[in-house]
Residue, then its C-alpha position, 0 to 999 in steps of 0.5 A: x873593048x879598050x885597050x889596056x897595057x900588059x906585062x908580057x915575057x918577051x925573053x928569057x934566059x939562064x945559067x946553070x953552074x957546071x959543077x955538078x955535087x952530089x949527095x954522096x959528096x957529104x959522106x965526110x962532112x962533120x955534121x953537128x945540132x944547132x946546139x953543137x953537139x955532133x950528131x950520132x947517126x951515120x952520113x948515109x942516114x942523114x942523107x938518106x932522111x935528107x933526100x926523102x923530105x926533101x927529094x934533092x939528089x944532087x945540085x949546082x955549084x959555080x966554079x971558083x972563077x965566078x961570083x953572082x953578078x958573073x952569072x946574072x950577066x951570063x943569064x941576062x946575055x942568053x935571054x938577049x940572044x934568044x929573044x933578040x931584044x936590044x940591050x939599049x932598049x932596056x928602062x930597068x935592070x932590076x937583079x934580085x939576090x940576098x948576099x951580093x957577089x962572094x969571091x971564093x978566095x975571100x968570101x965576104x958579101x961584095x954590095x957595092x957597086x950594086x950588082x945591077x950596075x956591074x950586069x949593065x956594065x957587062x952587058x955593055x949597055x951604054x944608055x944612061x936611062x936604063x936604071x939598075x938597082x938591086x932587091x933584097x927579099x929573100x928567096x921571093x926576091x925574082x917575084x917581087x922584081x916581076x911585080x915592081x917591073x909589072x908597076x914600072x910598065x903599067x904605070x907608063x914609066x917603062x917599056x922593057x925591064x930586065x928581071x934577074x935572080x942570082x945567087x951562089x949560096x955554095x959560098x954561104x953554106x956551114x959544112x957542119x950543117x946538114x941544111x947547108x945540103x940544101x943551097x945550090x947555085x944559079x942564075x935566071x933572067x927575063x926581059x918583061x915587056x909592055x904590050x898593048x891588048x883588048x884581052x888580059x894577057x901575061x901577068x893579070x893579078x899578083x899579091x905579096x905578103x910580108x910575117x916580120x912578127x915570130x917569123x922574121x928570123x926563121x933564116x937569120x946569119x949565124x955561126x957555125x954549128x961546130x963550135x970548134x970550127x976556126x973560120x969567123x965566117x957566118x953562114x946562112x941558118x934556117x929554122x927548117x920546122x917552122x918554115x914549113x910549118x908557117x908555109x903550109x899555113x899561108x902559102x895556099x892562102x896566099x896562092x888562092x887570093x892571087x888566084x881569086x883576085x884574077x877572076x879563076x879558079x883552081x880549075x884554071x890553072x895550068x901550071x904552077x911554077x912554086x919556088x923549090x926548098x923542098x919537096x914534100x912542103x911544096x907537094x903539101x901546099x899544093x894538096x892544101x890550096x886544092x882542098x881550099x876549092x873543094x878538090x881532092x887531087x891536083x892533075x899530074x904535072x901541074x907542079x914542074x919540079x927541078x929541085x932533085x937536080x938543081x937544089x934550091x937556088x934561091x931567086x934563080x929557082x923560078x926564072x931558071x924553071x921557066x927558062x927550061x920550060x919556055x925553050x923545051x928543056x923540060x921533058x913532059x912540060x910546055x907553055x900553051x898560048x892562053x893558058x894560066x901559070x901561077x908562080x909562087x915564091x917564099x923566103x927570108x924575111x918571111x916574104x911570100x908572093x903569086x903572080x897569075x901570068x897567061x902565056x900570050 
């Protein structure tokens, strides 16, 4: 059989912010209805509602000295010193992300330079031909980098590429708003890899959808829901309902083309690493893309979930979970050689994507 060229994750690594916020932190918010009317019920039930749909206990918060290229850096750092690659070797630095860097004493987005620039310069890469640019696409951005580094390698044009998510969205979140519990912070890396193989090995099929008619701006920027708050600052909204409503109907689609196209079934699949806002809407797409083969139940454990101790941390969710997984950090949980892992991201825009990937 002839040999083809594959994307392969030669490394990975990530940072987990060290402040740990608790449900039981937003006892003394203030919350209000998109409306801004305050709402009746007491904290304690709005959080306890918040953790039963949404099964997040606690999440990640930077500290005030760190902004998202600061952890993209320190992600990227620890995937070069586990793996041992050469920073220089690096053709791209793609980083993902959706706010830029956000200083905790004047939080306006910071664009420019462009993050991947500012993690080269960290790294200390000297060569002029590892190129850096950033991607914006929502919650799926980390994905979309995997699949444009996929291209980049396939096509010749790299050898190595670095993917990072970053976020700190504790910077974006309305207090007065009880979605606002759901955004965490945190970074994840890996360094892609092309390899040569006369058997399909590391990513072997992905697909990627954009909705940009009534679901463009299910998660917009907005005010504040209290209409008394004094700040101008505008803070990330999300039209929670339609959200999941529209994922529960294309996601599992989503997910069994990808799936299809690579020539598996369901039965296949070993793992599914799915990117984590909530976790009954995670659960329920995974009961529907098995009913889309007939199936009736998915295996215990198929669906790793960090969501109850991280939150939701955007483009970090995914290369962070993979990260614990790869190096043994996840109790019950292991990368088999020749076994399929599916990843799947959803996120503003609204942008979805699925990378089948075999662990070489």
């Amino acid at each position: 059989m002839e040999q083809g060229v594959y994307s392969v994750i030669a490394g990975s690594g990530s940072y987990i912010p060290t402040r740990r916020i608790l449900n039981e932190d937003f006892l003394s918010n203030v919350f209000y209805e998109r409306c801004g009317e305050r709402i009746a019920k007491k904290n304690e039930d709005i959080i306890r509602q918040f953790k039963n749909i949404t099964g997040i206990e606690q999440r990640r918060y930077v500290t005030d000295e760190l902004i998202s290229s600061d952890i993209a850096f320190l992600a990227a750092k620890n995937a070069f010193e586990t793996s041992g690659i050469d920073p220089e070797t690096i053709d791209y630095i793609i980083v993902a992300h959706n706010f830029g860097d956000i200083p905790a004493d004047n939080r306006r987005s910071e664009m420019v330079p462009s993050l991947a620039s500012k993690v080269k310069n960290h790294l200390q890469i000297q060569n002029p031909y590892t190129v850096g640019f950033d991607l914006i696409f929502g919650c799926a951005g980390w994905l979309q980098g995997m699949i444009q580094a996929d291209t980049y390698i396939r096509s010749g044009l790299a050898r190595r590429v670095l993917v990072i998510g970053t976020e700190t969205l504790s910077r974006v979140c309305d207090p007065h708003d009880r979605d606002g519990m759901i955004y965490a912070d945190g970074a994840g890396a890996v360094i892609m890899e092309g390899i040569k193989s006369e058997q399909p090995v590391g990513i072997i099929a992905h697909t990627a959808k954009s909705f940009t008619d009534d679901l463009a701006y299910v998660l917009q920027m907005g005010a504040s829901f209290n209409p008394e708050y004094s700040g101008n600052e505008t803070f990330l909204k999300m039209n929670g309902r339609k959200l999941y409503e529209a994922a529960l109907k294309t996601v599992p689609v989503i997910i069994k083309e990808c799936i299809d196209k690579s020539g598996l079934s369901a039965s296949d699949i070993s793992q599914v690493l799915i990117h984590q806002a909530n976790e009954k809407m995670d659960e329920a797409i995974l009961s529907r893309l098995f009913a889309l083969y007939g199936l009736e139940a998915s295996p215990k454990d198929i669906m790793p979930m960090t969501i109850s101790w991280l939150g939701n941390s955007s483009v970090a969710t995914l290369p962070t979970l993979y990260d614990l997984i790869s190096k043994g950090n996840f109790e019950n949980q292991a990368f088999e050689k020749g076994s399929h892992v599916v990843f799947v991201s959803l996120g503003a825009g609204i942008n979805m994507n699925v990378v089948v990937y075999k662990i070489p």
